[in-house]
N, C-alpha and C positions, 0 to 999 in steps of 0.2 A: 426857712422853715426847717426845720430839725425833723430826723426819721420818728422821733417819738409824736410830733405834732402831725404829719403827715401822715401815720396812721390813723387820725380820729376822722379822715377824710375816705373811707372806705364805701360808701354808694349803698349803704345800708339803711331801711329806715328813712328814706328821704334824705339824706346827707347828701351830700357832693360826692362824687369819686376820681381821686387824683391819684398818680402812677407819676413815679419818679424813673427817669433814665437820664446816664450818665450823668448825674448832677441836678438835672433839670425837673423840675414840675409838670404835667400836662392834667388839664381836667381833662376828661371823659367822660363826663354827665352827660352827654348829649347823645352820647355812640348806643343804638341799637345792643351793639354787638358785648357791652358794659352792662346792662342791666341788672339791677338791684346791686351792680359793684363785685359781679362776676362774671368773667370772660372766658366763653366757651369751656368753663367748666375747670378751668386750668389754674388762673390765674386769679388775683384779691385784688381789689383797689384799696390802697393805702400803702401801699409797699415799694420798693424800689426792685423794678424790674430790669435792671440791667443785665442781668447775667441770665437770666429764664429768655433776653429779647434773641438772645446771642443764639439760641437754639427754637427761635419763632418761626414759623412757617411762611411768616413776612420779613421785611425789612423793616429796619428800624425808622426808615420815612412815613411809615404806616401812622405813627405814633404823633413823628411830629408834626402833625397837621392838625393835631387840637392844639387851643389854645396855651401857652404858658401862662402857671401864676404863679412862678415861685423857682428857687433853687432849693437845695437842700443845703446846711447850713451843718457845714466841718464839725463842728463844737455841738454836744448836747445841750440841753437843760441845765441837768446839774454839772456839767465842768463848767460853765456861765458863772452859775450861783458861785462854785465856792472859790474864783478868784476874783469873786465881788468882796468875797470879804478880806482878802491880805490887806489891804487899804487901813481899813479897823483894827486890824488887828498890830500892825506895826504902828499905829497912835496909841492905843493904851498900854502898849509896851515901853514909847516915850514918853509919854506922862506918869508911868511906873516910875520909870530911869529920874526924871526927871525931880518924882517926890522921894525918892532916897539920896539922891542928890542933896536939896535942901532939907530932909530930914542928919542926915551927915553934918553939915556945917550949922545947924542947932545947936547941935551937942557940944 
């Protein structure tokens, strides 16, 4: 899951609410203390709280006692998409090469 997808999981609205640390997933749907996908007033669900854990009033074992459903995932979205398409894009560049090629020896 990507930071952009892991946002639309904020505990809003009847939604799930998941919190990324160090890399990792946790729901939090379940936790009291998460309600409506806000924690003690501080904190959002849908965010990666790594760095806000570092100065928690807990340990970060707190955390991992819910569930995992996910990592967080290096690559966006769009860095995904656009080297989906070099692939395409160096085939019509040889089939270019390729019809002046045989347009060449036409002549």
């Amino acid at each position: 899951m990507t930071i952009e997808e892991l946002a639309k999981f904020d505990g809003c609205e009847g939604r799930a609410a998941y919190v990324a640390v160090n890399n990792i997933i946790y729901d939090v749907s379940t936790s009291l203390r998460w309600k409506s996908g806000h924690h003690e007033g501080a904190h959002q669900a849908g965010c990666d709280l790594t760095e806000e854990l570092k100065s928690a009033p807990h340990v970060r074992t707190v955390v991992e006692h819910f569930p995992v459903v996910g990592k967080i995932e290096k690559k966006s979205v769009q860095e995904r998409k656009s080297t989906a398409g070099i692939p395409l894009l160096s085939i019509i560049i040889m089939a270019f090469v390729a019809l002046l090629m045989i347009a060449t020896y036409m002549l």
